[in-house]
C-alpha positions as CSV (number, residue, x, y, z in Angstrom):
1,X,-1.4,11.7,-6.8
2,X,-2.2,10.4,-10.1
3,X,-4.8,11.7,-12.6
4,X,-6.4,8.9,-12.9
5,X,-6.7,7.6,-9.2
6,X,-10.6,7.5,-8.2
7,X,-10.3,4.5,-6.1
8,X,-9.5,4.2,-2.6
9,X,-6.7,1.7,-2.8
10,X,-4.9,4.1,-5.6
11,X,-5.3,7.1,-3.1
12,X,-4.4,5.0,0.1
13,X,-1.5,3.4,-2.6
14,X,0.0,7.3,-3.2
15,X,-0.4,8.2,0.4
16,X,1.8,5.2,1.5
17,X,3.9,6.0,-1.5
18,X,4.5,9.6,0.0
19,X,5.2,8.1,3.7
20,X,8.0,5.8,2.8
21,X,9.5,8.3,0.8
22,X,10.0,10.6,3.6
23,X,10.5,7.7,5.8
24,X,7.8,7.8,8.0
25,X,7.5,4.2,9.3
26,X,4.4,5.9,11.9
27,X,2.3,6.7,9.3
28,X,3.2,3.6,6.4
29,X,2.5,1.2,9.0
30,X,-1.5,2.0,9.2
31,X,-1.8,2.9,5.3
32,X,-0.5,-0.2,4.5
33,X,-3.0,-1.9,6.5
34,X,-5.9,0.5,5.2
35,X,-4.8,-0.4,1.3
36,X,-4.9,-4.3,2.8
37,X,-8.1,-4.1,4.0
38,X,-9.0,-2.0,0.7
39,X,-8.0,-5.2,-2.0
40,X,-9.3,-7.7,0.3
41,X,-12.6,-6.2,0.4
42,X,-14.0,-7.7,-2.8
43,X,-17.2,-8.8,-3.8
44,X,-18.0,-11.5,-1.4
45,X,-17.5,-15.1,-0.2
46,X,-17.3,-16.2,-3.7
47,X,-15.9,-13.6,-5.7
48,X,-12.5,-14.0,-7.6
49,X,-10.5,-11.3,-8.1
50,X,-9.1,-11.5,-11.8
51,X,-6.7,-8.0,-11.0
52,X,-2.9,-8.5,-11.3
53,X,-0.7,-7.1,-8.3
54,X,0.4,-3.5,-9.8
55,X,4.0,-2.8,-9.6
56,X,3.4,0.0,-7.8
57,X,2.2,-1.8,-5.1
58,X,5.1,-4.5,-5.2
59,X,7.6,-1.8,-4.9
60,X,5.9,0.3,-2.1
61,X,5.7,-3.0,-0.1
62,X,9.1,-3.9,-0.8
63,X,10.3,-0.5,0.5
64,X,8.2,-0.5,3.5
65,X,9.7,-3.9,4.5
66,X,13.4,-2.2,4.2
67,X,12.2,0.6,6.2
68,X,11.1,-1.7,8.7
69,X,14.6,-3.2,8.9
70,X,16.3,0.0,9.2
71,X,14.4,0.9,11.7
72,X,15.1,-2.4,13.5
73,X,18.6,-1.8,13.0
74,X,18.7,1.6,14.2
């Protein structure tokens, strides 16, 4: 985990991070879906978000859809 992390998303983010390294599909799954619900919770009906996607995030989701392949392969 990051110094810097005090939000939930970063900490969910690392955790997620952590699962796909070791492969754990089980456990990515739900974090994934926790750090969802985590960025879409924002401020309201009328709120805009003005945050860019972090790379960090692009590249956990973009190995957590090969690790669903792989496992659909196995």
């Amino acid at each position: 985990m990051e110094k810097d992390e005090r939000r939930l998303g970063d900490r969910i983010l690392s955790a997620l991070e952590l699962a796909l390294e070791h492969g754990n599909l089980t456990v990515a799954e739900p974090l994934a879906q926790a750090l969802e619900l985590c960025m879409t919770a924002f401020g309201g009906p009328d709120a805009v978000d003005h945050r860019g996607v972090p790379t960090r995030l692009l590249q956990a989701l973009d190995r957590l859809d090969s690790l669903r392949r792989a496992e659909k392969a196995a």
